[in-house]
N, CA and C of each residue as an Amber inpcrd file, in Angstrom:
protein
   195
   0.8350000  -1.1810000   0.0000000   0.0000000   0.0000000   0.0000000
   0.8870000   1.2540000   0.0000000   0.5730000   2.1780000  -0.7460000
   1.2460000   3.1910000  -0.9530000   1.0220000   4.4770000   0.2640000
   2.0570000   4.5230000   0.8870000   1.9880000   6.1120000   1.7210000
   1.6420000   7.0900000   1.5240000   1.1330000   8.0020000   2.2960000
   0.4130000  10.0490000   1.6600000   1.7910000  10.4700000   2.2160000
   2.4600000  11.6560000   1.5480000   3.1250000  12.1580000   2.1920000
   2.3940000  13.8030000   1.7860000   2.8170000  14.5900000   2.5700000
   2.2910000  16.4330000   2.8160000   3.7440000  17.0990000   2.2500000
   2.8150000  17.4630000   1.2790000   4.3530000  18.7310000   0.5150000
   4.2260000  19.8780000   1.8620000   5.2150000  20.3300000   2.1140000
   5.7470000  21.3280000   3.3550000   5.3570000  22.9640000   2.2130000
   6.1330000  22.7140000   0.9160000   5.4430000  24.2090000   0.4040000
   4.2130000  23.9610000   0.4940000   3.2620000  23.7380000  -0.3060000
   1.8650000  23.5400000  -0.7060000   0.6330000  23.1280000   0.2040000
   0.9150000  21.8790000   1.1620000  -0.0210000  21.1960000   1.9880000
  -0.2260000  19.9740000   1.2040000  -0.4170000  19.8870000  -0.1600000
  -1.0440000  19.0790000  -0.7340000  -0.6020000  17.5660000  -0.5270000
  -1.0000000  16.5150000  -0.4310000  -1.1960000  15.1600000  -0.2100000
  -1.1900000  14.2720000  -1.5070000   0.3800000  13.5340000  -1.6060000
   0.3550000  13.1380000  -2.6550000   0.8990000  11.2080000  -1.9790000
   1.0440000  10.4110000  -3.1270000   1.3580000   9.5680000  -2.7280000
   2.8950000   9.4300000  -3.0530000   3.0930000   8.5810000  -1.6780000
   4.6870000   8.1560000  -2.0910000   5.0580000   6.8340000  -2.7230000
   5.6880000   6.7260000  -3.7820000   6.2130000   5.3770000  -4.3460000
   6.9120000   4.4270000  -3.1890000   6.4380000   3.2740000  -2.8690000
   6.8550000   1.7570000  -2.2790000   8.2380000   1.8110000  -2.5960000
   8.9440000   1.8840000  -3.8690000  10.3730000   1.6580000  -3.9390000
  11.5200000   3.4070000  -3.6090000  11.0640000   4.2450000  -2.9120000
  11.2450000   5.3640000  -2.7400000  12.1170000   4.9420000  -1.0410000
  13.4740000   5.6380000  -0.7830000  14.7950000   5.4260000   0.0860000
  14.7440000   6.7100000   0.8860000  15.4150000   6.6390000   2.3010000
  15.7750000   8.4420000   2.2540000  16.1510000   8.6410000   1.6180000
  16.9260000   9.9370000   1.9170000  17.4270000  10.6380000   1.1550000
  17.2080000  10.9700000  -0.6830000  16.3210000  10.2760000  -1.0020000
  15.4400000  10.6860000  -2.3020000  15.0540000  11.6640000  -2.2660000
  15.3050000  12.0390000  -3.4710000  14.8000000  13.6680000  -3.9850000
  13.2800000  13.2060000  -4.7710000  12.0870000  13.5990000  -4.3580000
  10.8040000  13.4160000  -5.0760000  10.4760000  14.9560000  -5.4670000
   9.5320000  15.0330000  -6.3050000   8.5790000  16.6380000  -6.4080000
   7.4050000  16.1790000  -6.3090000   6.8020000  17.1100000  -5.4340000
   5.4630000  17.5890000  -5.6650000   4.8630000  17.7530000  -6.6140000
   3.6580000  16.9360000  -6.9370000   3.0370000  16.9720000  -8.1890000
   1.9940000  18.3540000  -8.5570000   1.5550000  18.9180000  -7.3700000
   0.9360000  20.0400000  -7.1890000   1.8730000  21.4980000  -7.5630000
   2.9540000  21.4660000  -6.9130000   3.6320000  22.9420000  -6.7940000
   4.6880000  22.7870000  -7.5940000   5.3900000  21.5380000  -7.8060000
   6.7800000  21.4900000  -8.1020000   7.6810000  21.1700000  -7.4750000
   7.3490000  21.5880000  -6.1930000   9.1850000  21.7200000  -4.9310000
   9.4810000  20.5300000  -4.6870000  10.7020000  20.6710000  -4.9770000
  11.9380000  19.5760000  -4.6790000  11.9410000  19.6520000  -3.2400000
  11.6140000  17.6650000  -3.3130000  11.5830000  18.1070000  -1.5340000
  12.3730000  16.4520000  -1.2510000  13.2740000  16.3720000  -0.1090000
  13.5940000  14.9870000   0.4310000  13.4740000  14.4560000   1.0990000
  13.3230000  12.8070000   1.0080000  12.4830000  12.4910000   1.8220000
  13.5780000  12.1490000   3.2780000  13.1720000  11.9650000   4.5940000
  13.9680000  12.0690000   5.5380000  13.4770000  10.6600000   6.7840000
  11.9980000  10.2150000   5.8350000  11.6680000   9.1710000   7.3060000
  10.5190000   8.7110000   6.3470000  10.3530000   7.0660000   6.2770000
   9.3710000   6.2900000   5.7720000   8.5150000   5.6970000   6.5460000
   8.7550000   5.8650000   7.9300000   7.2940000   5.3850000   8.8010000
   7.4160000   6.0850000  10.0080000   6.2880000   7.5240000  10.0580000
   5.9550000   7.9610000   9.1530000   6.6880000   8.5070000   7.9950000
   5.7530000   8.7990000   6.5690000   6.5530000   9.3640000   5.4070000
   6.7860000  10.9680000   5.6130000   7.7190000  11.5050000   5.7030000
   8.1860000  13.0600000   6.0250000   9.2970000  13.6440000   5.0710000
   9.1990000  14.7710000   4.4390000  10.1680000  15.3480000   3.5970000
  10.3030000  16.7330000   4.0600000  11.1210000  17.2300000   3.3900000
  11.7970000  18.4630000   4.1910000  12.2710000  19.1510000   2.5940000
  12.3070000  20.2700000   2.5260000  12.7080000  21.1550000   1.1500000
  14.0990000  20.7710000   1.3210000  14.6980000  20.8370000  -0.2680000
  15.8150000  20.6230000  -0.2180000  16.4760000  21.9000000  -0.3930000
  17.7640000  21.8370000   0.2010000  18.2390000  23.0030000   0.2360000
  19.5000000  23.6040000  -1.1410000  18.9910000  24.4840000  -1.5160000
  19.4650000  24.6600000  -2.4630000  20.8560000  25.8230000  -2.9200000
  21.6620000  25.3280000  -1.4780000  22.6970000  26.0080000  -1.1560000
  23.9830000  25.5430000  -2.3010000  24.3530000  24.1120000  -3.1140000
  25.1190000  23.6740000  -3.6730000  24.6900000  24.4170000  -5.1650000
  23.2650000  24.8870000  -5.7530000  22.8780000  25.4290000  -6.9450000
  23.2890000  27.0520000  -6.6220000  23.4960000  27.7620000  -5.9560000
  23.6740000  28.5200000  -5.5990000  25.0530000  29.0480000  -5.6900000
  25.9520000  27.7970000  -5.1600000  26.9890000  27.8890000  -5.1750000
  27.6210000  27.8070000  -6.8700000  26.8510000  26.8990000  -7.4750000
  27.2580000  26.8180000  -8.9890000  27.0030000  27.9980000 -10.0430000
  26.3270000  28.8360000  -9.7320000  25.7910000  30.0520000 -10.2930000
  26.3860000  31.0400000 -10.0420000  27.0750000  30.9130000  -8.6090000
  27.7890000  32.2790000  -8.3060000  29.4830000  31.5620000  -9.3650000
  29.7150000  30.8300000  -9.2140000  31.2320000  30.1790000 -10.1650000
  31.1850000  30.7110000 -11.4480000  29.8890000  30.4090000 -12.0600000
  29.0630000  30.6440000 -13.3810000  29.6650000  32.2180000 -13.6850000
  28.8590000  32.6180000 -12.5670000  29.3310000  34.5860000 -12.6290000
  30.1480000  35.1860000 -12.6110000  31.0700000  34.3900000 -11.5250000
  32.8380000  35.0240000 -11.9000000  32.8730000  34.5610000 -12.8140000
  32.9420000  33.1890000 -13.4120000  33.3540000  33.2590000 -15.1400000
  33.5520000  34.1220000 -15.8620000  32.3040000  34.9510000 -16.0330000
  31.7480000  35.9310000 -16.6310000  32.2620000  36.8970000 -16.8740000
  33.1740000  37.4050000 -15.3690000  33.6610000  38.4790000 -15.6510000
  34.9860000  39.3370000 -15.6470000
């Protein structure tokens, strides 16, 4: 039987895939947000943090200049 898990942006209630690990990155089918998962009984995810994309963009920019 498949788990509900609660997107943290949205609220919305989606199901979680049976073959789904921590640390999996899923999205929200409602909003989009990348969120990971952190605990399968109960199912709980947490936004991922998007401090390493951040970091690649600012590299990107010195390139640049």
């Amino acid at each position: 039987m498949r788990e509900k898990v609660e997107c943290i942006s949205c609220g919305e209630y989606f199901d979680l895939d049976e073959d789904r690990n921590i640390d999996d990155i899923i999205y929200c089918p409602e909003c989009g947000s990348q969120l990971k998962i952190i605990s399968l009984n109960p199912p709980e995810v947490e936004p991922v943090e998007n401090e390493n994309l951040r970091e690649d963009l600012d590299e990107d920019n010195e390139e640049d200049l």
